[in-house]
C-alpha positions as CSV (number, residue, x, y, z in Angstrom):
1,X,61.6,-23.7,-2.0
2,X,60.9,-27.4,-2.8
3,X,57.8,-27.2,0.0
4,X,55.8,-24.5,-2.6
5,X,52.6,-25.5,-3.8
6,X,51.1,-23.0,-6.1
7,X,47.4,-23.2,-7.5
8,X,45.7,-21.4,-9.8
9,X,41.7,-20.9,-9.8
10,X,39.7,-20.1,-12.6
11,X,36.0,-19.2,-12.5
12,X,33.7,-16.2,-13.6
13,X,32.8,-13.6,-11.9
14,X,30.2,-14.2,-9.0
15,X,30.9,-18.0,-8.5
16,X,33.2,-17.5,-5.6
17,X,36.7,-18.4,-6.7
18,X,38.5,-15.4,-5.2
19,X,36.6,-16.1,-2.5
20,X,37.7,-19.5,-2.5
21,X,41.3,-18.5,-2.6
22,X,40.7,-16.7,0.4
23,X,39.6,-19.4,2.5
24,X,42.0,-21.4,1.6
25,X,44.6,-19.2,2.3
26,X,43.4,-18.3,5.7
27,X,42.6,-21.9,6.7
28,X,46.5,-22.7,5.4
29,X,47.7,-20.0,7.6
30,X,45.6,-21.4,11.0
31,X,47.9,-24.8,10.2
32,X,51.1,-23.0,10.7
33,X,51.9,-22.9,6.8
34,X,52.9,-19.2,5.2
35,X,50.7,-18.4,2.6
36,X,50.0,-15.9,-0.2
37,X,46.1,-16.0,-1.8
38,X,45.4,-12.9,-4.3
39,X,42.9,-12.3,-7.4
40,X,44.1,-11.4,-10.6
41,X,42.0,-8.1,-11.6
42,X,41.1,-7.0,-15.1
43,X,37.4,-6.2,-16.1
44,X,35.8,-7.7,-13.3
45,X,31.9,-7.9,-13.9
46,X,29.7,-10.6,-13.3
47,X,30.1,-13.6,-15.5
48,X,33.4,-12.9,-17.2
49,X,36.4,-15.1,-16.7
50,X,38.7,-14.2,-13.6
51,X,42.0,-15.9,-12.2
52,X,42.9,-16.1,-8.6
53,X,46.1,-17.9,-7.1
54,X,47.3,-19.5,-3.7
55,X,51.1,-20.4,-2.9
56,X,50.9,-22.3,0.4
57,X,55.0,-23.2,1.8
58,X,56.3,-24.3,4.9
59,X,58.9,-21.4,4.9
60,X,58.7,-17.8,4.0
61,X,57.8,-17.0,0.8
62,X,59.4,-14.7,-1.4
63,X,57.7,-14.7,-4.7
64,X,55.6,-11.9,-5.0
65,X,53.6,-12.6,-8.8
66,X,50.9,-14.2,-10.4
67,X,51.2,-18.1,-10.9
68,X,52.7,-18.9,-14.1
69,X,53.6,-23.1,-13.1
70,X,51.2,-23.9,-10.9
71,X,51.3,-27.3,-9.1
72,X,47.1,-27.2,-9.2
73,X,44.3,-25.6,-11.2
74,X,40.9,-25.3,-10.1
75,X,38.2,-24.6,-12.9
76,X,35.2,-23.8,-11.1
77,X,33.0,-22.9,-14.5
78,X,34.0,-25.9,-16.8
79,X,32.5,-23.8,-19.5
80,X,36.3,-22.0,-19.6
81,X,37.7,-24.7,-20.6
82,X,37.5,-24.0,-24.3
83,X,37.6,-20.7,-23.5
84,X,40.3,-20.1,-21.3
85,X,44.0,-22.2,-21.9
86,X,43.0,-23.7,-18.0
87,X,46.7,-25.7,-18.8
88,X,48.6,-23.4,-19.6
89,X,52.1,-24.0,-17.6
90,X,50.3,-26.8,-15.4
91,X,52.7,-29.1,-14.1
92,X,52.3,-32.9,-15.7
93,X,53.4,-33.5,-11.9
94,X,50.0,-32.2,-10.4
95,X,46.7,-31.7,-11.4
96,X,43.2,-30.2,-12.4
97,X,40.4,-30.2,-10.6
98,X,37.3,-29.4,-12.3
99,X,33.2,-28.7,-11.3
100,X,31.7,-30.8,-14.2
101,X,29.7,-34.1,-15.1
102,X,31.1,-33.9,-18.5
103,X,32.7,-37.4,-19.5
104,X,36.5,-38.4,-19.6
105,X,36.8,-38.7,-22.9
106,X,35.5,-34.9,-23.1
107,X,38.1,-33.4,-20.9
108,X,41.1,-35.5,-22.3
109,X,40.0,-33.4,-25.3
110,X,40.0,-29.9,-24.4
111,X,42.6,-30.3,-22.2
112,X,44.7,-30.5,-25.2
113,X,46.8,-33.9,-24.0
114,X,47.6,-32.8,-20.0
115,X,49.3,-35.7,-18.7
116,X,48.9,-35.1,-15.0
117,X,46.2,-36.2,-12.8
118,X,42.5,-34.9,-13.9
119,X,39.7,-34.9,-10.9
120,X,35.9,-34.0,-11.4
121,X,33.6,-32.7,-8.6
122,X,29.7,-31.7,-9.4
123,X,29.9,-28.8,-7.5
124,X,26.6,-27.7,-8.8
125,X,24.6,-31.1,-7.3
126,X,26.3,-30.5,-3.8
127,X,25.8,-27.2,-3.5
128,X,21.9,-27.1,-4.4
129,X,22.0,-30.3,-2.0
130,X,23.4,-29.0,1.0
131,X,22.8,-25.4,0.5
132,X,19.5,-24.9,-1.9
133,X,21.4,-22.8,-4.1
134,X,24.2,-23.0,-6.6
135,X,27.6,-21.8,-4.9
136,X,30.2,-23.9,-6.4
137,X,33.4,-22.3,-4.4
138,X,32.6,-24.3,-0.9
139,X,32.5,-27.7,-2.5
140,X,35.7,-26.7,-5.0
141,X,37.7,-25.6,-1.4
142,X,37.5,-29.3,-0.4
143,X,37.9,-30.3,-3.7
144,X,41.6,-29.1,-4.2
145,X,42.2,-29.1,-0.4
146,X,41.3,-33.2,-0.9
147,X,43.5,-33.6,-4.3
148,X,46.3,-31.3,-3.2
149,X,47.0,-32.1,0.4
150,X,47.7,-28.7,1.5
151,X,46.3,-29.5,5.0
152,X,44.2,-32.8,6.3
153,X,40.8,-33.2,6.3
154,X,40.1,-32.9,9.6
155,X,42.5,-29.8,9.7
156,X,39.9,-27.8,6.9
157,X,36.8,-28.8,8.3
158,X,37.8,-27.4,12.1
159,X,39.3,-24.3,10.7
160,X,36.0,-23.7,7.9
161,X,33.7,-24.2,10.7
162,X,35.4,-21.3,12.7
163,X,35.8,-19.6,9.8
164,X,31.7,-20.1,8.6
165,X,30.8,-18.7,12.4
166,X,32.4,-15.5,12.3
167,X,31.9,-14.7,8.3
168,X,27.9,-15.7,9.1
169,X,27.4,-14.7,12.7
170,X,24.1,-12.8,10.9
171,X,23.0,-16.2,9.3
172,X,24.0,-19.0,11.2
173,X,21.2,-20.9,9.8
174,X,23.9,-21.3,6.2
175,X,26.7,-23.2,8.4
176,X,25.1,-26.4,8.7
177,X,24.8,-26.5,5.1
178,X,28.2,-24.8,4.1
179,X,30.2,-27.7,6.5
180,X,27.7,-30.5,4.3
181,X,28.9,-28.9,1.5
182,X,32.9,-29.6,2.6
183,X,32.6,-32.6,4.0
184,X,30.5,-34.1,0.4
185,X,33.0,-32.4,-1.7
186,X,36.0,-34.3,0.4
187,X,34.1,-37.5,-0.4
188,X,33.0,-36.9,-4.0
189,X,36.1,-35.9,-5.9
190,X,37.3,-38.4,-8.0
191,X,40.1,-39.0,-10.3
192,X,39.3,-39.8,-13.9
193,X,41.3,-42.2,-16.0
């Protein structure tokens, strides 16, 4: 299965990264791809460290466990990463996206020497932006949809603006924001050196 790309999230509890998953794996599945998006579950409360995982293939997939090689990790909380061994497995062919304004020299640090690519997204000044509030998992969907290239742009935006009707057909007023929050995040991730 040379098509697999496998990604694992990591956030706390309450941020949205299961959520995340979710999306992604729907909006995956709307492009024709077969998909697999699933939460790791252990002490779940709000604020403590979870794990969630997509595996997104042109052909059937046949794996059924958690992600121990992924292709891509998404750190939603960059206070895991001295915390939580975000690496761990991580391909040097892929990468790690992470929500923080910390500084290059920073990451290169605690990420203990990762070799692959390293990308940054302030999720927290998009979200407050476009949405008033701090909900980092919209922005970090575009994020690794943008670094990964699981789908096009245009391809995540069509199917999250579907998607955004029917989940808030009770509160259409968040869409507008919710799309602004995609389309900054596509724009804003950037790759550190």
């Amino acid at each position: 299965m040379n098509n697999l790309v496998e990604i694992r999230w990591h956030g706390r509890g309450g941020q949205g990264a299961k959520t995340a998953s979710l999306l992604l794996a729907d909006a995956a599945f709307n492009t024709g791809k077969y998909i697999q998006g699933f939460p790791e579950y252990g002490p779940e409360r709000m604020g403590a460290p979870i794990t969630a995982y997509n595996r997104i293939s042109d052909t059937p997939i046949t794996i059924h466990s958690n992600i121990y090689e992924p292709n891509y990790v998404v750190v939603v909380d960059d206070t895991l990463l001295e915390s939580v061994p975000v690496t761990s497995g991580l391909k040097d062919s892929g990468a790690i996206v992470i929500n923080t304004t910390k500084d290059a020299e920073y990451l290169k640090t605690v990420l203990n020497g990762y070799k692959g690519g390293i990308y940054t997204i302030d999720a927290r000044k998009i979200s407050v932006d476009t949405l008033g509030k701090y909900f980092p998992n919209t922005p970090m969907l575009a994020a690794i949809v943008k670094v990964s290239g699981v789908m096009s742009d245009e391809a995540l935006l069509d199917d999250m603006e579907g998607s955004f009707k029917h989940k808030f057909a009770k509160k259409p007023e968040v869409i507008e924001g919710n799309m602004k929050a995609l389309e900054m995040a596509l724009k804003e991730v950037k790759k550190i050196q």
